[in-house]
KOLGU-4560 file (N, C-alpha, C; in nm, 3 decimals, padded with zeros to 5 digits):
<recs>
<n_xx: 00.082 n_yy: -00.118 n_zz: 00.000 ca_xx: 00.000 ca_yy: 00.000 ca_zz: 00.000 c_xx: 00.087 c_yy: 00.125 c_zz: 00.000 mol: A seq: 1 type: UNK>
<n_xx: 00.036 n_yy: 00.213 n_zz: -00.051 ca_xx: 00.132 ca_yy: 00.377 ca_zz: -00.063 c_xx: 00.122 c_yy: 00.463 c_zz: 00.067 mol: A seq: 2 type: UNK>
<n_xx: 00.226 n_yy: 00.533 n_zz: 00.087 ca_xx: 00.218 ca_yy: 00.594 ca_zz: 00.165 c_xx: 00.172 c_yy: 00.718 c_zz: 00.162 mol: A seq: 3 type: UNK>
<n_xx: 00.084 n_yy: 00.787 n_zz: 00.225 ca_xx: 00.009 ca_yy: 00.889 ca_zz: 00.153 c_xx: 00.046 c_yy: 01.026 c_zz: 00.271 mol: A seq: 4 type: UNK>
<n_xx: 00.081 n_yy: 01.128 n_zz: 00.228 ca_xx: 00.093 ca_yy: 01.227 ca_zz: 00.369 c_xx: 00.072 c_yy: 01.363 c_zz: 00.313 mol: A seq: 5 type: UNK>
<n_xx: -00.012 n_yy: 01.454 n_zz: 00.403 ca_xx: -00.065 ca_yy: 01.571 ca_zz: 00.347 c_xx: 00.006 c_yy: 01.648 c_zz: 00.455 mol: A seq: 6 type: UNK>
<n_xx: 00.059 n_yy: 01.774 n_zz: 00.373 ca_xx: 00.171 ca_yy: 01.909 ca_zz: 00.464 c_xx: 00.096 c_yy: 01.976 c_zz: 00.492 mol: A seq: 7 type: UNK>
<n_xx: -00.009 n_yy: 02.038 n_zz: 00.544 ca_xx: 00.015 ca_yy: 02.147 ca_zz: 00.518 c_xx: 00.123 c_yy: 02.287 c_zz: 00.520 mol: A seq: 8 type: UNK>
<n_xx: 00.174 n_yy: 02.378 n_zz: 00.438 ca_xx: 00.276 ca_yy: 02.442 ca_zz: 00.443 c_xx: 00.198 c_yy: 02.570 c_zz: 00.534 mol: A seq: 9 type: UNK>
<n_xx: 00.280 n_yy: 02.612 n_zz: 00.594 ca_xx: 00.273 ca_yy: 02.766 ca_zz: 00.630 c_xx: 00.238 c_yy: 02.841 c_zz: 00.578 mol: A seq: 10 type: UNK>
<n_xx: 00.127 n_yy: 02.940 n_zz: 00.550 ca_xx: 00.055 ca_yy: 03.043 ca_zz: 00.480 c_xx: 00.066 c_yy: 02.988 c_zz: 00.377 mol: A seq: 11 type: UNK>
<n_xx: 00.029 n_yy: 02.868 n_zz: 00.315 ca_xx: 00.036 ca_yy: 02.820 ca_zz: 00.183 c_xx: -00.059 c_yy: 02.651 c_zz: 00.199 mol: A seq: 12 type: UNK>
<n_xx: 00.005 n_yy: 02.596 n_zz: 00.049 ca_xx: -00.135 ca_yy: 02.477 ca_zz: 00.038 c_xx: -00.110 c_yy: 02.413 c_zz: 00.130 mol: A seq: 13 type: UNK>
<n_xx: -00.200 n_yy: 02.266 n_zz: 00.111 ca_xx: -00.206 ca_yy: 02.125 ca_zz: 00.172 c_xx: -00.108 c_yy: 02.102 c_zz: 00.001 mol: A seq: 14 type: UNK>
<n_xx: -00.003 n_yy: 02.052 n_zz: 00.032 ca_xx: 00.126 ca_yy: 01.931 ca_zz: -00.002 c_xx: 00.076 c_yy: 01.812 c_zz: -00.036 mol: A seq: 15 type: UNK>
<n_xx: 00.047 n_yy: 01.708 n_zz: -00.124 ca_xx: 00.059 ca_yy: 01.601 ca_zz: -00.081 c_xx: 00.161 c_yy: 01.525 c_zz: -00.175 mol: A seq: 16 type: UNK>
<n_xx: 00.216 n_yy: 01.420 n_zz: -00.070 ca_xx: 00.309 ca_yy: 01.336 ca_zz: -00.106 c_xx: 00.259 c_yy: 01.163 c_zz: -00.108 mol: A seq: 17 type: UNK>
<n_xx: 00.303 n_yy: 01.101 n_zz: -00.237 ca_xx: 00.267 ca_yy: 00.947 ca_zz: -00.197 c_xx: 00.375 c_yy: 00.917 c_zz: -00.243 mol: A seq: 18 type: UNK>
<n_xx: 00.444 n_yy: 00.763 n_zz: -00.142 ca_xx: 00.585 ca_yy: 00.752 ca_zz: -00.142 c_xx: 00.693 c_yy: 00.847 c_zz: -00.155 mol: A seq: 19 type: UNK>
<n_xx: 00.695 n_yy: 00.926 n_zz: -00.073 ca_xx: 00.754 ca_yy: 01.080 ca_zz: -00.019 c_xx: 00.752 c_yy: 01.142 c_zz: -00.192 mol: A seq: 20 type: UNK>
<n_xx: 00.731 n_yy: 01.126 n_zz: -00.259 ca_xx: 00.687 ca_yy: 01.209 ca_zz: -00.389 c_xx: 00.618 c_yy: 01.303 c_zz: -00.411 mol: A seq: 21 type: UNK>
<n_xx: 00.637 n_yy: 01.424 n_zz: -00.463 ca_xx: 00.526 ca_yy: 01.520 ca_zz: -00.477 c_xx: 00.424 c_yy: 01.465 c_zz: -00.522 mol: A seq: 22 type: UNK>
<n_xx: 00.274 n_yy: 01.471 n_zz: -00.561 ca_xx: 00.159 ca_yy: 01.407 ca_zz: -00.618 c_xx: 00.115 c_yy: 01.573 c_zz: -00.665 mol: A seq: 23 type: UNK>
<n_xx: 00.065 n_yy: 01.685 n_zz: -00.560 ca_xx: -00.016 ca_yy: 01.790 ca_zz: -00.591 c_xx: -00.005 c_yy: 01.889 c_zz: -00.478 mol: A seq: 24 type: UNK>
<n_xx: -00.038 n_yy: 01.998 n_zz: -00.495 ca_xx: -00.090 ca_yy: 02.113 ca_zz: -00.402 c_xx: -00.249 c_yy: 02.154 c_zz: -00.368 mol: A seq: 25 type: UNK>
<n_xx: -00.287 n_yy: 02.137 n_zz: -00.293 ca_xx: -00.457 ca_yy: 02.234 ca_zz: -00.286 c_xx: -00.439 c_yy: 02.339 c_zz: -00.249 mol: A seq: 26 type: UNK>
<n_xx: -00.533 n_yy: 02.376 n_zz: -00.315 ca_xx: -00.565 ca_yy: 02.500 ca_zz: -00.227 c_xx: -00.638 c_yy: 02.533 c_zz: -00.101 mol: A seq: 27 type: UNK>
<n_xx: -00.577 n_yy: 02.592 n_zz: 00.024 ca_xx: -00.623 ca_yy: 02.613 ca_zz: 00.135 c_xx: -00.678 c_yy: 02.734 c_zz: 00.164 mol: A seq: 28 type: UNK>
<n_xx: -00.640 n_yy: 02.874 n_zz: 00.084 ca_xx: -00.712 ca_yy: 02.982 ca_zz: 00.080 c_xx: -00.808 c_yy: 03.017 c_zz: 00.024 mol: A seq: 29 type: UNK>
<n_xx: -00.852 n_yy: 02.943 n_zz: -00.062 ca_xx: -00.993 ca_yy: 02.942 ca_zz: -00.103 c_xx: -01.017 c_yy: 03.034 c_zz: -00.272 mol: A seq: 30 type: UNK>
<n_xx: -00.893 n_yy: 03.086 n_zz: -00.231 ca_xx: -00.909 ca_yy: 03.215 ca_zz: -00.323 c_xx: -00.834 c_yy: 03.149 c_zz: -00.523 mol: A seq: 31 type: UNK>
<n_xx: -00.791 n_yy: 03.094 n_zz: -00.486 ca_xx: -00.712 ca_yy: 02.991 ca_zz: -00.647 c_xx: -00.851 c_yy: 02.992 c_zz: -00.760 mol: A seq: 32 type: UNK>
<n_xx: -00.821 n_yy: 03.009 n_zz: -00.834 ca_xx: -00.844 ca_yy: 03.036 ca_zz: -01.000 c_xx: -00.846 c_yy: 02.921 c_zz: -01.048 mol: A seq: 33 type: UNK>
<n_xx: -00.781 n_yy: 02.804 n_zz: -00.980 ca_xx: -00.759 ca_yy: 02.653 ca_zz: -01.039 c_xx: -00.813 c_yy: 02.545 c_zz: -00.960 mol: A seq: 34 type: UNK>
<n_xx: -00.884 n_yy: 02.620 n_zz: -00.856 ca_xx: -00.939 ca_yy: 02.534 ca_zz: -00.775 c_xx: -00.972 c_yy: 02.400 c_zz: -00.804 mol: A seq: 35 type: UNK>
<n_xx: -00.933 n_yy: 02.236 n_zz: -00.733 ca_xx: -00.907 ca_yy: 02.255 ca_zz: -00.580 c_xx: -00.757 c_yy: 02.258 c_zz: -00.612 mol: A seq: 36 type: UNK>
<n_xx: -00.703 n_yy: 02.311 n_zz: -00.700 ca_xx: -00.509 ca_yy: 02.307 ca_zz: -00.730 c_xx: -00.490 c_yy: 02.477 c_zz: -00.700 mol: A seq: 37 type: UNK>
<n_xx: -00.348 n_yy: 02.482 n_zz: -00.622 ca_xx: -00.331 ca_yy: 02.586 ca_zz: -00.570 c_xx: -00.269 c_yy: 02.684 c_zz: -00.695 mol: A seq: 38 type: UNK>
<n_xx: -00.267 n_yy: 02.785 n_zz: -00.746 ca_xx: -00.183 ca_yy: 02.861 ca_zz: -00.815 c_xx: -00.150 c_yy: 02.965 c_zz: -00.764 mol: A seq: 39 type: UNK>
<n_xx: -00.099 n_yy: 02.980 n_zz: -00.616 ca_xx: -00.008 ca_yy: 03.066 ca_zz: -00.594 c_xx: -00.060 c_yy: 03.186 c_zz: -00.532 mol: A seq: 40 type: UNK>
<n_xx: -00.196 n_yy: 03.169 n_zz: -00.542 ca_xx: -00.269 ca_yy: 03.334 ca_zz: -00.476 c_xx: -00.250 c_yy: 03.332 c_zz: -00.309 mol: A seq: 41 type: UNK>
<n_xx: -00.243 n_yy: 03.256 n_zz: -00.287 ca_xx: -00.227 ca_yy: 03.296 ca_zz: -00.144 c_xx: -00.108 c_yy: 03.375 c_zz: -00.045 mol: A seq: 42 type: UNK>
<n_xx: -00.043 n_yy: 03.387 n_zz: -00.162 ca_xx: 00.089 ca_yy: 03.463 ca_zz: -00.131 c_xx: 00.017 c_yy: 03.599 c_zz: -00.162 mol: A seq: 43 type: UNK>
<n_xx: -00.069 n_yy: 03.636 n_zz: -00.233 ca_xx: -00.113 ca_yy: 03.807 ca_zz: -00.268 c_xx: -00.204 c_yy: 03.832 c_zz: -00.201 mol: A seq: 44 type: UNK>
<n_xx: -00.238 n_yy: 03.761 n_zz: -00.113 ca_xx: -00.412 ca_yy: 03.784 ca_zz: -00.073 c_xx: -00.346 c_yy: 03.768 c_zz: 00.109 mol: A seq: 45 type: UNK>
<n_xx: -00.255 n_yy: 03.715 n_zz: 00.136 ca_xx: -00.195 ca_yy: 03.756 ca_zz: 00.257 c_xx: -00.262 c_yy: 03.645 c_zz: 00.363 mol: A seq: 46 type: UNK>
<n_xx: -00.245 n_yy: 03.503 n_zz: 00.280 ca_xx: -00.310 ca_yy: 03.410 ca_zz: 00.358 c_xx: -00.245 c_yy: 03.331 c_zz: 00.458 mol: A seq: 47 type: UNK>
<n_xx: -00.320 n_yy: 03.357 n_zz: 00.570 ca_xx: -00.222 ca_yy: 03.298 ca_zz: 00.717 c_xx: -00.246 c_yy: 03.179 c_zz: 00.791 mol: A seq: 48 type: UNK>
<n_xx: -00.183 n_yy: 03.051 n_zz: 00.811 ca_xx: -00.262 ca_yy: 02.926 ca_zz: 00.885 c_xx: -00.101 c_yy: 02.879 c_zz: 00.869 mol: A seq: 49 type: UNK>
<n_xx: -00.094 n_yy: 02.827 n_zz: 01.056 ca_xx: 00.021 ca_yy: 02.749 ca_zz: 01.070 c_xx: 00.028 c_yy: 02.582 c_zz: 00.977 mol: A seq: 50 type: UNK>
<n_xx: 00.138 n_yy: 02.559 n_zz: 00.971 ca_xx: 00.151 ca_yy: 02.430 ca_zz: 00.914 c_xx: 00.126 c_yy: 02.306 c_zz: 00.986 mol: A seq: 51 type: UNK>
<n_xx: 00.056 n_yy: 02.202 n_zz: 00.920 ca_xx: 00.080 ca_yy: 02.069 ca_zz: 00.984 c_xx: 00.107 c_yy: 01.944 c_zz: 00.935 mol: A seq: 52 type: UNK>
<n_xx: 00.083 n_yy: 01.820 n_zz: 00.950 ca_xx: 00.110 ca_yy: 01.721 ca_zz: 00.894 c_xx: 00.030 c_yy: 01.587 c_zz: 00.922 mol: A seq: 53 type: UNK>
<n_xx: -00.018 n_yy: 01.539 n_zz: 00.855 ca_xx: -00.137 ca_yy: 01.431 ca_zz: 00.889 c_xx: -00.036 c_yy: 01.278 c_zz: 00.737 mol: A seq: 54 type: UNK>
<n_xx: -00.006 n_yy: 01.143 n_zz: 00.804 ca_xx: 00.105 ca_yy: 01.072 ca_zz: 00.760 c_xx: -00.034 c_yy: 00.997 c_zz: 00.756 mol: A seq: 55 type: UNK>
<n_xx: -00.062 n_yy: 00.897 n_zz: 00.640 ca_xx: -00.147 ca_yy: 00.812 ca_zz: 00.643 c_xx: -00.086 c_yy: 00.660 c_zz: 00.599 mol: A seq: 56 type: UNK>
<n_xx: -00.096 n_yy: 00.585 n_zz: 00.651 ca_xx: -00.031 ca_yy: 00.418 ca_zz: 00.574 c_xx: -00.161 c_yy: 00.299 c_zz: 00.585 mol: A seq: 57 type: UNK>
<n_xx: -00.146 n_yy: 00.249 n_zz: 00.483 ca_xx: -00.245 ca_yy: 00.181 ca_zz: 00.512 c_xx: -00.185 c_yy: 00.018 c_zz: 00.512 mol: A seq: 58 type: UNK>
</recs>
């Protein structure tokens, strides 16, 4: 089974990685143009939420 783990980054997306690999970014500010894929607005719009990390294995 893959290992699946979501970052969230610091004033920025949810990360996710399967088998420590990049896979994608979401968007967590709501505000993205590409929604649910992040393109970067949350750096202009001044979006703030500490980071965390949720590791899933099945």
């Amino acid at each position: 089974m893959p290992k699946v783990e979501v970052r969230s980054s610091e004033n920025g997306p949810n990360i996710i990685l399967v088998n420590g690999k990049f896979s994608l970014a979401l968007c967590r500010c709501g505000h993205s143009s590409q929604k649910p894929m992040c393109d970067g607005t949350h750096a202009k719009v001044g979006f703030k939420a500490p980071k965390a990390e949720i590791v899933v294995v099945e």
